[in-house]
C-alpha positions as CSV (number, residue, x, y, z in Angstrom):
1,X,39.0,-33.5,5.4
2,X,39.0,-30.2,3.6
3,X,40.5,-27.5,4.1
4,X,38.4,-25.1,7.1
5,X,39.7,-22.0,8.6
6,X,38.9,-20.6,11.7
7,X,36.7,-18.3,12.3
8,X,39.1,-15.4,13.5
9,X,40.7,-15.9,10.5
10,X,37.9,-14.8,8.0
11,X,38.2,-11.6,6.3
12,X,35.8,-9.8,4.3
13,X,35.8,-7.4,1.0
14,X,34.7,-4.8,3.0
15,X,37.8,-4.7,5.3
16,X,39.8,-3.6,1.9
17,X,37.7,-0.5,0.4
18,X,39.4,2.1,2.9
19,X,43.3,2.1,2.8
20,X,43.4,0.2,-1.0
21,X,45.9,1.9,-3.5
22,X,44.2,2.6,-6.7
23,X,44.2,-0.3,-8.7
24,X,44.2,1.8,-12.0
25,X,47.7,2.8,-11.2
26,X,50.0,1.3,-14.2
27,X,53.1,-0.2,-12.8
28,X,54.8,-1.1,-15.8
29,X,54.6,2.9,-16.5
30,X,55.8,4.4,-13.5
31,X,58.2,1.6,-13.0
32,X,59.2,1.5,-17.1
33,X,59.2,-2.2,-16.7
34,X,57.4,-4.7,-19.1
35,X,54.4,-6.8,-17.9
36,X,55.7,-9.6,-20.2
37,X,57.8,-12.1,-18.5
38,X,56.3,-11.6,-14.7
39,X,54.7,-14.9,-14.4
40,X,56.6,-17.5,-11.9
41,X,58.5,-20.2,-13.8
42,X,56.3,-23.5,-13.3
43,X,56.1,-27.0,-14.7
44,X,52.3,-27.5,-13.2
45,X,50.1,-25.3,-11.0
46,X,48.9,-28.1,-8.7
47,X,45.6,-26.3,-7.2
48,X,44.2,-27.2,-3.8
49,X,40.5,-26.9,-3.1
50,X,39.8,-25.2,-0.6
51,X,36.5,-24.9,1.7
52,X,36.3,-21.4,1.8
53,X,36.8,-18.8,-0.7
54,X,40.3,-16.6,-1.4
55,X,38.8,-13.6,0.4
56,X,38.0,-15.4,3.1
57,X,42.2,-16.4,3.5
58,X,44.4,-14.7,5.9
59,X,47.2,-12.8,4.6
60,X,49.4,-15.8,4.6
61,X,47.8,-19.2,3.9
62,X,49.4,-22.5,4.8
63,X,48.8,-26.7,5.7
64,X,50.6,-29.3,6.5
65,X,49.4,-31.2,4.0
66,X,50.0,-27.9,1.4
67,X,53.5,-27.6,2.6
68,X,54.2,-31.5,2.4
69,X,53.2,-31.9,-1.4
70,X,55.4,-28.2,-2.1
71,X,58.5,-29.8,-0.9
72,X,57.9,-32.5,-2.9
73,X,56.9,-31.3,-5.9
74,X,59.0,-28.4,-6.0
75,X,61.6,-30.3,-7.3
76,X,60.5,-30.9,-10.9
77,X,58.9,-27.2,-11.7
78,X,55.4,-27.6,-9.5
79,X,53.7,-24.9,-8.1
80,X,50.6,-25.5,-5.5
81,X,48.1,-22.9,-4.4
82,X,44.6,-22.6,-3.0
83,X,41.5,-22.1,-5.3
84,X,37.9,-21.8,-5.0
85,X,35.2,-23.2,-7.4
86,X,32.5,-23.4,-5.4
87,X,32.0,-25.8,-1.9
88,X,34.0,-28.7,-3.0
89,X,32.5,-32.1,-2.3
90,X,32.8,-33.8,1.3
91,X,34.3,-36.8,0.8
92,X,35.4,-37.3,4.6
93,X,39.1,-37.1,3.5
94,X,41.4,-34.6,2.4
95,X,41.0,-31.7,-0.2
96,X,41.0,-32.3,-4.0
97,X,43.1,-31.3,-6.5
98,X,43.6,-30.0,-9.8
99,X,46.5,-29.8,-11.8
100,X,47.7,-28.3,-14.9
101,X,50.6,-29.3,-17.0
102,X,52.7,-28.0,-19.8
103,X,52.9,-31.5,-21.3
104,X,49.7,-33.2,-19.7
105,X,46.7,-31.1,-20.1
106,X,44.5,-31.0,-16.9
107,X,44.4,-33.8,-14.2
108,X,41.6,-34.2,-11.0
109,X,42.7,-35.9,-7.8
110,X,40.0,-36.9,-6.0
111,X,41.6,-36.7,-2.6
112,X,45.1,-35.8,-0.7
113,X,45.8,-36.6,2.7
114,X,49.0,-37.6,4.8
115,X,48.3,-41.3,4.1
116,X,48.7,-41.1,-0.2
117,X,50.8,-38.3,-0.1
118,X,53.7,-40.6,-2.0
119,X,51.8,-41.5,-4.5
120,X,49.7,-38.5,-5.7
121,X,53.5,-36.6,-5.7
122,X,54.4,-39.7,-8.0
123,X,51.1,-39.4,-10.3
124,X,51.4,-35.1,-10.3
125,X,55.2,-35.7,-11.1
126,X,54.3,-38.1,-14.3
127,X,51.8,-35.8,-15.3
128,X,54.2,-32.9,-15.8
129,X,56.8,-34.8,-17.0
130,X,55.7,-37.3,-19.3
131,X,52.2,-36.4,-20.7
132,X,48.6,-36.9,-20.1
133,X,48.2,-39.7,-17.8
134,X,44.3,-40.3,-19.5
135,X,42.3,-39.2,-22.4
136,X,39.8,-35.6,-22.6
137,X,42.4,-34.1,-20.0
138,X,41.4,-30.9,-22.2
139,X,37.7,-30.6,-22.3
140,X,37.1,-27.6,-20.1
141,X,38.6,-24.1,-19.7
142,X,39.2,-23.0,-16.3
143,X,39.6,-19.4,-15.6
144,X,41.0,-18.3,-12.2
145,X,41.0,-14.8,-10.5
146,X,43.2,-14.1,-8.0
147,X,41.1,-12.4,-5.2
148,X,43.0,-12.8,-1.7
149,X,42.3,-9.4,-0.9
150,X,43.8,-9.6,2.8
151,X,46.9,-10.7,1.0
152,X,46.7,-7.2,-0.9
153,X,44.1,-5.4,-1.2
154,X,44.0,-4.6,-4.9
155,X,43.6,-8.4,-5.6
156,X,40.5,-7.9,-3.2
157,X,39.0,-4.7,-5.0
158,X,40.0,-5.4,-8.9
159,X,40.0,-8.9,-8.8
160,X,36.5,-9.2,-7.1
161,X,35.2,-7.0,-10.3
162,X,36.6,-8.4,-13.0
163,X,35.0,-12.2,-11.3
164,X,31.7,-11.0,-11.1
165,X,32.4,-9.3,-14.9
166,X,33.5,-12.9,-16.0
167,X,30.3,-14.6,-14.2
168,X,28.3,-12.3,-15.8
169,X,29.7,-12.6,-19.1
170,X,30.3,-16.1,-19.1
171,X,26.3,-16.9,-18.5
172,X,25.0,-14.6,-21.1
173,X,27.4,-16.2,-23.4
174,X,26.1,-20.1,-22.3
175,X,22.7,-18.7,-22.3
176,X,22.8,-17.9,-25.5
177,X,24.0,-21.3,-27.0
178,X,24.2,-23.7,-24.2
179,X,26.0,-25.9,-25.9
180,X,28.6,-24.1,-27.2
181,X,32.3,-24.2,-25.5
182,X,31.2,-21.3,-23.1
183,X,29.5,-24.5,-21.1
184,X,33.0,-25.3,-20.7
185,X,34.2,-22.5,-18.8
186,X,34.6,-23.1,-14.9
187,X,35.5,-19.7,-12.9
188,X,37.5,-19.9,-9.9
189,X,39.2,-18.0,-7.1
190,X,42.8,-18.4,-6.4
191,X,45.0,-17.4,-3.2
192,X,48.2,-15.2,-3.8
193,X,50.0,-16.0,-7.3
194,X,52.5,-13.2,-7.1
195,X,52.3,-10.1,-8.2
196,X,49.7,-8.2,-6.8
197,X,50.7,-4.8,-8.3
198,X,49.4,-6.0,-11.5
199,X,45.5,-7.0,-9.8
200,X,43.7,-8.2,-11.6
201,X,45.2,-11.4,-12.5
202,X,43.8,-14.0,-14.4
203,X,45.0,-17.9,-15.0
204,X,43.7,-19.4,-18.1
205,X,43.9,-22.9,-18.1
206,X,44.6,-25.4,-19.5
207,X,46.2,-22.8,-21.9
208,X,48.8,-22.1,-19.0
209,X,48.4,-18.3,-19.9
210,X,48.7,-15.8,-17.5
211,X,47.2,-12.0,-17.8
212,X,47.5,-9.3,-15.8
213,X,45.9,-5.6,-15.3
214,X,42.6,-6.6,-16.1
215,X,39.9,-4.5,-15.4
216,X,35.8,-5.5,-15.8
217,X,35.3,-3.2,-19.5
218,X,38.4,-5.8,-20.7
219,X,36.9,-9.3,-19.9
220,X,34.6,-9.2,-23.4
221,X,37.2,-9.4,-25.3
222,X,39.9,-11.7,-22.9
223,X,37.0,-14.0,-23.4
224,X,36.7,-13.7,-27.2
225,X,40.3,-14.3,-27.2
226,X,40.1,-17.7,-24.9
227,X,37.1,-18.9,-27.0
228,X,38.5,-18.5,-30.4
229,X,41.8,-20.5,-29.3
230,X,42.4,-24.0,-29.1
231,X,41.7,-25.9,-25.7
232,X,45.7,-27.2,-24.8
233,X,49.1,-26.1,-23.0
234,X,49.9,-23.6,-25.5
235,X,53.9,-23.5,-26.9
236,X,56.6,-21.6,-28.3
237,X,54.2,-22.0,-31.3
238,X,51.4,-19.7,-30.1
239,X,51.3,-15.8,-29.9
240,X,50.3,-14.7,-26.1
241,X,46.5,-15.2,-25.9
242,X,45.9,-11.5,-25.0
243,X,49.7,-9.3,-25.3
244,X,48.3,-6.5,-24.0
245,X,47.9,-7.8,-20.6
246,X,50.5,-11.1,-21.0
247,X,52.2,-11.9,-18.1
248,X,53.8,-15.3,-19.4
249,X,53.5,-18.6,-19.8
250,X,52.9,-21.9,-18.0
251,X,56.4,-24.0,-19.2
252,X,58.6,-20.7,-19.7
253,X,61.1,-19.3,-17.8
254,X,60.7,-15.5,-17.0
255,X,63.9,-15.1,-19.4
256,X,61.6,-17.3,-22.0
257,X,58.2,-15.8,-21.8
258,X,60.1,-12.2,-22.6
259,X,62.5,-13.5,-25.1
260,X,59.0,-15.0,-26.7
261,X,56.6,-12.0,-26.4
262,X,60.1,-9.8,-27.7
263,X,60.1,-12.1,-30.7
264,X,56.7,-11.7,-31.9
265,X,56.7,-7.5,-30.3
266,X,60.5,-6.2,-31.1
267,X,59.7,-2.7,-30.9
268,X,57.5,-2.8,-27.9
269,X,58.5,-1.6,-24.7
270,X,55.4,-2.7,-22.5
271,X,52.8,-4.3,-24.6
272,X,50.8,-3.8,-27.7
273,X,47.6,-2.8,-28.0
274,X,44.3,-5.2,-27.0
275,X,42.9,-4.3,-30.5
């Protein structure tokens, strides 16, 4: 079955608007800190779908069948989370999944539950360790906002504006040339990722970049940036897609991703302009 939450659990945006920090505070300013090298080290982001959207999470979001396949996949570098790209399909079984790999490109799984458990943790682990595990793994671009506002609130406020942005954007761009790679694009909701202080976060995938302080006015030119680049796991070989609000990278370790974006930026503290 997939994943339902009760009732008393549901949250909505408007719980958020009173008591929220400003999200146009900088943290990286006050703090002197770089947002370069704040993404979580991961292998694969292994994303369950889930039947209600992030806003609609409680604080803290957990299953048995989420915690089961973390143990297990934990082990080799992947990460799992709860996303939203619309109702999923009911199949009668467990939730889907989607999975991104630094090697392997994008994979679906059709269905998890207790019963195949072993062997989609055997199929996620080959994915992320020895390559693409089928052919057009890289077709689409999936863009995910991190909007579990009762997680924090800024992830609420921010990343619920720079979604709609992207839904807005992303149609008048596939409405102009409906056949052109903006087709592609799916947007999605994800549940916490870490680092809410830098709302609004973005996932680009299967790039496997991560952005963060994103605000509605930037999302033009984010997605100028993620339709001029090539649609794979990027490596040591690419620049970050968009350094002014690079987090890191999907396959790097935190000391990597800075080492990387220090490379390419020696003389900047935080990061350089979006221009």
């Amino acid at each position: 079955m997939s994943l339902s939450l009760p009732r008393a659990l549901l949250r909505t945006t408007r719980t958020f608007t009173t008591t929220c920090r400003s999200s146009s505070e900088d943290p990286t300013t006050k703090k002197e800190k770089p947002l370069y090298g704040t993404a979580p080290s991961h292998r694969s982001y292994i994303f369950i779908h889930a039947s209600e959207p992030p806003f609609s999470f409680p604080a803290r979001l957990s299953t048995p069948l989420q915690r089961a396949l973390q143990l297990k996949v934990m082990k080799w570098g992947g990460t799992i989370n709860f996303s939203w790209l619309g109702p999923p399909k009911s199949t009668g079984g467990g939730p889907a999944l989607t999975a991104f790999s630094a090697l392997g490109g994008r994979l679906e799984v059709p269905e998890l539950n207790m019963d195949n458990m072993e062997e989609v943790a055997e199929v996620l682990e080959r994915h992320a360790t020895e390559g693409p595990l089928g052919s057009g793994t890289s077709d689409e671009i999936h863009l995910y906002v991190c909007t579990h506002g009762a997680r924090d609130c800024r992830c609420g406020e921010m990343g619920g504006a720079v979604l709609r942005a992207l839904q807005e954007e992303v149609a008048r761009l596939a409405k102009a040339d409906p056949l052109g790679i903006a087709s592609r694009i799916k947007i999605g909701e994800v549940g916490h990722v870490g680092g809410h202080q830098y709302a609004a976060n973005l996932l680009i995938y299967p790039h496997g970049e991560w952005l963060g302080m994103l605000k509605p006015e930037d999302v033009p030119i984010v997605l100028a940036r993620v339709l001029d680049s090539p649609v794979r796991p990027y490596t040591s070989e690419d620049a970050p897609i968009v350094p002014s609000h690079w987090r890191g990278r999907m396959g790097f370790a935190k000391d990597d991703q800075a080492q990387l974006f220090q490379s390419l930026y020696p003389n900047s503290l935080l990061t350089p302009s979006i221009d």
